[in-house]
C-alpha positions as CSV (number, residue, x, y, z in Angstrom):
1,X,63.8,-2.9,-38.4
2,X,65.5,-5.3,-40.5
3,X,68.7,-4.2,-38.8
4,X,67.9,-5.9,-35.9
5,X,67.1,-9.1,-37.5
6,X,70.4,-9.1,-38.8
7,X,72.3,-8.6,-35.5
8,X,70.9,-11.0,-34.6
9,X,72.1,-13.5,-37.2
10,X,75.7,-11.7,-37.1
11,X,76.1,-12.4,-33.4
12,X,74.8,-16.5,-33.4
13,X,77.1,-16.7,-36.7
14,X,80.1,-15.2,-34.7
15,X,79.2,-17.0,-31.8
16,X,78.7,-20.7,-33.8
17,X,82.4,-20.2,-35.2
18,X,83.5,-20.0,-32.0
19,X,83.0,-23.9,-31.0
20,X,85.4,-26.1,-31.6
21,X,86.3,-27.4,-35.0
22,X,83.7,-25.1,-36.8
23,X,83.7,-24.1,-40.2
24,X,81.0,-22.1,-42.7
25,X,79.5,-23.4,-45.8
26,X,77.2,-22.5,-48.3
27,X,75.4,-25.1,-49.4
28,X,72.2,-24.1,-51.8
29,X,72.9,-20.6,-51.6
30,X,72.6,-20.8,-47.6
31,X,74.8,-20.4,-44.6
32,X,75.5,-23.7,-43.1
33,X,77.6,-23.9,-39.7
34,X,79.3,-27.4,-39.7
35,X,81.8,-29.5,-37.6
36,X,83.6,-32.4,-38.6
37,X,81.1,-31.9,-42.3
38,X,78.1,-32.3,-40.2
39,X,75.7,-29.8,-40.2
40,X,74.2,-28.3,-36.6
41,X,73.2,-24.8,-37.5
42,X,71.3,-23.2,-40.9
43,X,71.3,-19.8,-40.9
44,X,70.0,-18.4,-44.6
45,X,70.6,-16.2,-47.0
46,X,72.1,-13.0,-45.7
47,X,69.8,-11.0,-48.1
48,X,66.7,-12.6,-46.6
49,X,64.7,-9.7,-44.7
50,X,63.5,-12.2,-42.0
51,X,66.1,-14.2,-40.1
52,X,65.7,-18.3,-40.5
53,X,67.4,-20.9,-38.7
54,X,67.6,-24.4,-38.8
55,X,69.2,-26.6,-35.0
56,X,69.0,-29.6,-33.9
57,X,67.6,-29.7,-30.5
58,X,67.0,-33.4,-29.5
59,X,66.6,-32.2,-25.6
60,X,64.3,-29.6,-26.4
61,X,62.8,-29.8,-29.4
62,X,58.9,-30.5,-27.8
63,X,59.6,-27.0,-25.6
64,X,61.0,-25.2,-28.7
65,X,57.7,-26.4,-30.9
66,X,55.8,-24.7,-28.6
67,X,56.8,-21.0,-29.6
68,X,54.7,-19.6,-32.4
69,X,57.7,-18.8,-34.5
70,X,59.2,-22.6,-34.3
71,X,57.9,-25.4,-36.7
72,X,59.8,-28.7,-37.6
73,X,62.5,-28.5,-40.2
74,X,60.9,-29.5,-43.6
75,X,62.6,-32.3,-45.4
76,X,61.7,-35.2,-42.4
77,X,64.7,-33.6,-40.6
78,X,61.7,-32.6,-37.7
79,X,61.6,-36.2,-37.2
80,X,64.9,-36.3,-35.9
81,X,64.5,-33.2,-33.9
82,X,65.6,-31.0,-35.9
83,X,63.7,-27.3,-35.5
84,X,63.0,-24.3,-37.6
85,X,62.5,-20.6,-36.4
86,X,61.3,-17.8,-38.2
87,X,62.0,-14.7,-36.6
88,X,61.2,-11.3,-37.5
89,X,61.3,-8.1,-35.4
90,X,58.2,-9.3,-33.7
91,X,59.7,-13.0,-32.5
92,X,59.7,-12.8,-28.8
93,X,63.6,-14.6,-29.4
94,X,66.3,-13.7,-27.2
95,X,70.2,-14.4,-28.2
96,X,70.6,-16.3,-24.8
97,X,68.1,-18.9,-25.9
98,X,69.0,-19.2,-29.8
99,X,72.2,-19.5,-28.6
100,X,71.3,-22.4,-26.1
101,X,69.9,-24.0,-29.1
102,X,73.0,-23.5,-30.9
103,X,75.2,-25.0,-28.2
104,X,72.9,-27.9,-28.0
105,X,72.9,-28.7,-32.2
106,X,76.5,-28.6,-31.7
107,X,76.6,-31.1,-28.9
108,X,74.2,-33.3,-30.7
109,X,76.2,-33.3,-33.9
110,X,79.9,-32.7,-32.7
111,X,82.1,-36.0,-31.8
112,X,81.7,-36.7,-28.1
113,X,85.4,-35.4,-27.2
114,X,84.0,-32.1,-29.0
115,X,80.6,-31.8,-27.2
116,X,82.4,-32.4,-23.8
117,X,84.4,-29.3,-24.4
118,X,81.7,-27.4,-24.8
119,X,79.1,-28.7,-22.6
120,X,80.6,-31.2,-20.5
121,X,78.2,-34.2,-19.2
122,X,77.4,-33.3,-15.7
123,X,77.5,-37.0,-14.3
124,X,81.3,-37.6,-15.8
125,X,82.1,-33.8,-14.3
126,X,80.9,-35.6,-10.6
127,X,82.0,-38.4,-11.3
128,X,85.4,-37.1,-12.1
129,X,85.4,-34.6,-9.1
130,X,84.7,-37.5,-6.9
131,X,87.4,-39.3,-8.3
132,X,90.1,-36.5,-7.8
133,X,88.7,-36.0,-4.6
134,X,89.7,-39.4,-4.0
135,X,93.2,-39.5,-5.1
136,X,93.8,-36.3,-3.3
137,X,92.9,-38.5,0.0
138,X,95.0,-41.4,-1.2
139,X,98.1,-38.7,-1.8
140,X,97.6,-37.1,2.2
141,X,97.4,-40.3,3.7
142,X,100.4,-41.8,1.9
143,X,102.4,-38.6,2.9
144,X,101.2,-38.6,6.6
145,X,102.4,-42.4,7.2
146,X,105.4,-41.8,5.3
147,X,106.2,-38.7,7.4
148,X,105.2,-40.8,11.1
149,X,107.5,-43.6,9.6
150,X,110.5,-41.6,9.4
151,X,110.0,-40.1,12.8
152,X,109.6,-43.2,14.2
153,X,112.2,-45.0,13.2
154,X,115.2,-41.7,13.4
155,X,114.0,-41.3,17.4
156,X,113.3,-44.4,19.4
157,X,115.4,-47.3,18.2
158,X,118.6,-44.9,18.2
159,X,118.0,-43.7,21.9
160,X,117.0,-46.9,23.3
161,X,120.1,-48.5,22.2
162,X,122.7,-45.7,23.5
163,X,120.8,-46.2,26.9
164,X,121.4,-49.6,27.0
165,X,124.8,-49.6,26.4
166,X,125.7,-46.9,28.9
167,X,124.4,-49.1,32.0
């Protein structure tokens, strides 16, 4: 059963050191995912039976808190949103979620350049795909007038002239 438990942990480890700029430490014996020294994911000892981890989830904490294995994080980190699961093989916890929470800590901890990368802010993405939306416009209309320009000034002031001076 404890296997389980441990494929878990395994696969949000391997899937925290995928985010930018991550690196493991082990700080009091524990793993401790950090980027840029700052901590977003505790993970335990890898010799614990039960699986504990440690996130920062200031979007989601209140909904997190509401799952029987979730409690704040001891210390007064709880106060800062910071959320503790314990999960055995009966935690109704699904990767997809913990790793959610995972993505979130890191976005909440990471440098803003970081967090974009990972989860970008959906009102810059808009805003941004307005913008290029924009200059794309600009670029179509500079090219049409550019292109009725040169048409209009190759064809009507040379023909008009060689008229004129054949009568």
């Amino acid at each position: 059963m404890a296997g389980s438990v441990r494929t878990l942990r395994t696969k949000l480890r391997d899937f925290a050191l995928t985010l930018p700029e991550v690196h493991e430490d082990m700080p009091w014996g524990e793993r401790a995912l950090k980027v840029k020294n700052k901590v977003f994911l505790f993970i335990g000892r890898d010799m614990d039976t039960d699986f504990g981890l440690s996130v920062k989830l200031p979007k989601s904490s209140k909904t997190a808190l509401h799952m029987p294995f979730t409690s704040p994080t001891g210390y007064g980190l709880g106060k800062s949103g910071w959320v503790t699961a314990k999960l055995d093989d009966r935690a109704q916890a699904s990767f997809e979620m913990l790793r959610d929470w995972v993505k979130e800590s890191y976005c909440a901890v990471a440098p803003k350049g970081l967090a974009d990368q990972v989860q970008p802010d959906p009102k810059k993405a808009k805003a941004a795909k307005k913008a290029k939306a924009k200059t794309a416009e600009v670029e179509a209309t500079k090219r049409k007038s550019k292109a009725e320009g040169r048409a209009k000034s190759t064809s009507l002031p040379i023909g008009r002239s060689k008229r004129a001076a054949k009568r």
